[in-house]
VOVO-910602 format. One record per residue (C-alpha): x, y negated, z. Coordinates in steps of 0.001 Angstrom, whole numbers, plus 524288, in hexadecimal, padded with zeros to 5 digits. Example, Ala and Ser with C-alpha at 12.3 -4.5 7.8 and 13.67 -1.06 7.14 Angstrom:
2
REC    c1    c2    c3
REC 8300C 81194 81E78
REC 83566 80424 81BE4
END
This chain:
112
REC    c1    c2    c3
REC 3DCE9 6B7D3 178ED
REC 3D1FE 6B8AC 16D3A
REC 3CF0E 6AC5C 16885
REC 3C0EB 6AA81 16139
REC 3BD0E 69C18 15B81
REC 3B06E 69B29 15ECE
REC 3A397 692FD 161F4
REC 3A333 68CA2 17101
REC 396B5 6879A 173F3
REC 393F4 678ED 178A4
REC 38904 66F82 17868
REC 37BAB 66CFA 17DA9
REC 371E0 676D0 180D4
REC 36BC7 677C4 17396
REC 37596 66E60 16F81
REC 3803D 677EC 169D6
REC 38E06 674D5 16738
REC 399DC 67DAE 164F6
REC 3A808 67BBC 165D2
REC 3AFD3 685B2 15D59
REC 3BC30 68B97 16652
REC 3C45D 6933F 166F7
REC 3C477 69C28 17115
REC 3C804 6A866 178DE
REC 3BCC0 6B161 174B0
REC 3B9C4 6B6E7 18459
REC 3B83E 6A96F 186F0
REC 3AB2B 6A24F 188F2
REC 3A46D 69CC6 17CA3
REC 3A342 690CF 1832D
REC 3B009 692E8 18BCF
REC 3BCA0 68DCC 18B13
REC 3C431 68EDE 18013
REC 3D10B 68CE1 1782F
REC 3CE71 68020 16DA7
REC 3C490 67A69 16716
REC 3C1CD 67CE7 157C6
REC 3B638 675DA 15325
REC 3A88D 67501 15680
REC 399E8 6780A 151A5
REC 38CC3 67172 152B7
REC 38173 6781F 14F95
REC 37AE6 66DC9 150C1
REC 37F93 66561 14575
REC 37A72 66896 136F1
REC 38193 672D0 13132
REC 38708 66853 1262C
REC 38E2B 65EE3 13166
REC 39A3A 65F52 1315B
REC 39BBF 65EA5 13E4F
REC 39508 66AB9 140EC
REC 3A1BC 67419 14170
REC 3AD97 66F93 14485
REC 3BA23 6771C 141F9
REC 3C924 67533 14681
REC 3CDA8 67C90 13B12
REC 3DB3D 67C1B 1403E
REC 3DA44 68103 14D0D
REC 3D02F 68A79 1470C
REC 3D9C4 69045 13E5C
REC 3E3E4 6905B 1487A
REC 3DB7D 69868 1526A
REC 3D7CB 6A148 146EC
REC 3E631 6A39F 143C0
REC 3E976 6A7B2 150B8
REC 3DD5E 6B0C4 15029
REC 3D2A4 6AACA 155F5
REC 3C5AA 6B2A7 152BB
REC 3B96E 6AB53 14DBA
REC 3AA36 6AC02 15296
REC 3A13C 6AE51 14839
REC 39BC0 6A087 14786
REC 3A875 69885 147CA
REC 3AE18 6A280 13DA8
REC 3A0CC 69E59 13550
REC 3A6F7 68EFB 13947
REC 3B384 69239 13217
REC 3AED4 69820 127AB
REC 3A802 68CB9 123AA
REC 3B37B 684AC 1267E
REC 3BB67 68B0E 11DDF
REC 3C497 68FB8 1292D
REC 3C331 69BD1 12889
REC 3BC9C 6A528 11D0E
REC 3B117 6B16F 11EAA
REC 3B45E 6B27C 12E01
REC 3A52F 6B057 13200
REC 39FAF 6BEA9 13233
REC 38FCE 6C28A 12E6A
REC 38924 6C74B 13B96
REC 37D57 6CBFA 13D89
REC 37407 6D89E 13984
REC 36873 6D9E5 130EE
REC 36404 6D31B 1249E
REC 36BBF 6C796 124D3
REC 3784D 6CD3C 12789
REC 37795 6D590 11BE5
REC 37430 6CBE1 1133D
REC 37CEA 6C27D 117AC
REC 387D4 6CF89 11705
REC 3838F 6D039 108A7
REC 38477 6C30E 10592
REC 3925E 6C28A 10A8A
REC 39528 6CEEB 1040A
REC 39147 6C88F 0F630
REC 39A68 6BCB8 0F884
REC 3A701 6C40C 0FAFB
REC 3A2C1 6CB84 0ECDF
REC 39FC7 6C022 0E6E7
REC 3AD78 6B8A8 0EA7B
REC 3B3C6 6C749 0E883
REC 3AFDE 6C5AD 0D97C
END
């Protein structure tokens, strides 16, 4: 069984709320799943602090036993300290290459 931490949708229509899980990955997003890590709410200003929260403990656990991470929890832990450089750059175009360059000059600049 792959396990992925993940977002699970909740709330309102228009009224977002998400509860980060972990959970099998063929499961649904907002199916069952194995425990409860934290949640999100968009709809708080990004300097609340309950915004994000994190069970760093059972986080870390799940990640030890090789849980995988979606790309916006991973962005989550990062913050958080949890975990380090595990949110990746999508995307085409402009942006990604400048965004690709600007990463590129921070891993020289902490190289030197």
């Amino acid at each position: 069984m792959s396990v992925r931490i993940r977002l699970a949708r909740g709330g309102a229509k228009k009224r977002p709320y998400y509860r980060i899980v972990a959970a099998d990955q063929r499961a649904a997003r907002d199916g069952g799943f194995l425990e409860k890590l934290g949640s999100y709410n968009p709809l708080l200003p990004a300097e609340a602090e309950n915004r994000v929260t994190l069970n760093e403990e059972r986080i870390r656990y799940w990640l030890g036993n090789g849980a995988q991470v979606s790309d916006r929890v991973a962005k989550f832990l990062d913050k958080a300290g949890i975990t380090n450089n595990t949110a990746k750059l999508r995307g085409t175009g402009k942006r990604a290459e400048e965004a690709a360059k600007k990463k590129a000059n921070a891993e020289a600049e902490a190289a030197a």
